[in-house]
C-alpha positions, 0 to 999 in steps of 0.5 A, a space after each residue: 614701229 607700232 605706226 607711229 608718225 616719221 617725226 617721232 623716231 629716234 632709233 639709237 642703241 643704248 649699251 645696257 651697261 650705262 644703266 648700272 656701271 655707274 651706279 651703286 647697284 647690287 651685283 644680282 641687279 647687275 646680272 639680272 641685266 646681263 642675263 636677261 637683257 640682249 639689247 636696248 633700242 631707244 625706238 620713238 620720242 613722243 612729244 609736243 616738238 614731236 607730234 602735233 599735239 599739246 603739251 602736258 600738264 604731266 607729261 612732257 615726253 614718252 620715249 619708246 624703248 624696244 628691249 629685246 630678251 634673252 628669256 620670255 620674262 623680266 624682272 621689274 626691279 629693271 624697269 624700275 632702274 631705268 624709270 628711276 634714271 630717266 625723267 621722263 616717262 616710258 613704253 617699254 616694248 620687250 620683245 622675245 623670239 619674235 613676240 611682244 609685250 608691252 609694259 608701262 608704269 606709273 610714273 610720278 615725280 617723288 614727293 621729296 625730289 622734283 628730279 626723281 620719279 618713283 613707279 609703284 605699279 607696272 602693267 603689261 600685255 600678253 605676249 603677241 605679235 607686234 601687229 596685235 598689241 593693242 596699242 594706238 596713239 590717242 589724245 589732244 595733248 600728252 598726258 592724255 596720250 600717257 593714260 591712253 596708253 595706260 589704259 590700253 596695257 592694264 585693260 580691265 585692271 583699272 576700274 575705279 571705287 563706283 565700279 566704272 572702268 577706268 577707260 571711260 570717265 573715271 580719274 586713272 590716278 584713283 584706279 591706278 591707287 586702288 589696283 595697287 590697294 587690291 594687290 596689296 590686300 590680296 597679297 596679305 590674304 594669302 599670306 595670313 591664309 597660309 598662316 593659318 593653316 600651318 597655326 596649331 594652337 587655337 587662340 592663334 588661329 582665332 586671332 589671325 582669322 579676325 585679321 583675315 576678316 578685317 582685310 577681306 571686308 577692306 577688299 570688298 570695300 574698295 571693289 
């Protein structure tokens, strides 16, 4: 799959239900993974022992799952499930009906436990055949492969505070901050947009506009 050297395939099935049947998941989370999942496939291993390339500073492992779908979306909370239960971090290749999208966050070991990881952002590709996703294994040691492929999944999303895409010599951990930054302002400018519309009484509007004003000149600060 996706051209990847012999040595790093693993290809095992992993039942789904060891994701939830053991812990304190939500009933709708539950049924998010049996109405929207089909099958897990645990398809590649990339590492140092795997590849021949360096050890990570970062990233230790990237492991290659193929989850196939019973519907053409899927709902991040999984993602976020699995991220949180494996310690190392993951490409997920959703494929359905024969297309492919490929999904990765940002993963990073929580500031409390060394043992946790937390994902803040995901990125993903357009549905396309498996041939056509653009992804390529490229780096000298693993961290360097992790970003590529953040990189390659996000495509123009990651573009740093001076303006310069992300895939060139900007830090990917400062464009992975300020993408999430923009996406949590946009999403507060909506939703005051909407407020003030729906606001009858004018010292009401007046003060959400000033807000409106103060998140949209910190959205044009950090673009």
């Amino acid at each position: 799959m996706l051209s990847l050297p012999k040595s790093t395939e693993f290809n095992r099935r992993i039942p789904k239900q060891k994701f939830y049947e053991n812990l304190s998941v939500t009933p709708e989370l539950k049924r998010v993974f049996v109405d929207q999942i089909s099958v897990i496939y645990w398809r590649n291993k990339l590492a140092a022992t795997t590849l021949n390339v360096g050890q990570g500073e970062r990233v230790t492992e990237v492991e290659i799952f193929e989850m196939k779908l019973n519907q053409p979306s899927i709902d991040t909370k999984v993602l976020q499930l699995i991220d949180k239960e494996i310690p190392y971090h993951i490409l997920y290749l959703l494929e359905y009906h024969g297309e492919y999208q490929a999904w990765i966050g940002c993963k990073e070991p929580s500031a409390t436990k060394s043992d946790i990881f937390k994902v803040n952002s995901y990125y993903n590709t357009d549905w396309t055949t498996l041939d056509k996703l653009p992804l390529s294994m490229e780096g000298l040691h693993m961290d360097e492969i992790y970003d590529n492929f953040i990189r390659q999944i996000a495509g123009g999303r990651l573009v740093a505070k001076n303006g310069e895409n992300a895939g060139t010599k900007s830090d990917i951990k400062e464009a992975i901050d300020l993408d999430y930054k923009r996406q949590k302002l946009n999403k507060q400018i909506a939703s005051l947009e909407i407020k003030i519309k729906s606001e009858k009484q004018f010292n009401k509007q007046v003060k959400l506009n000033t807000q409106l004003k103060t998140l949209k000149k910190e959205l044009e600060d950090i673009k």
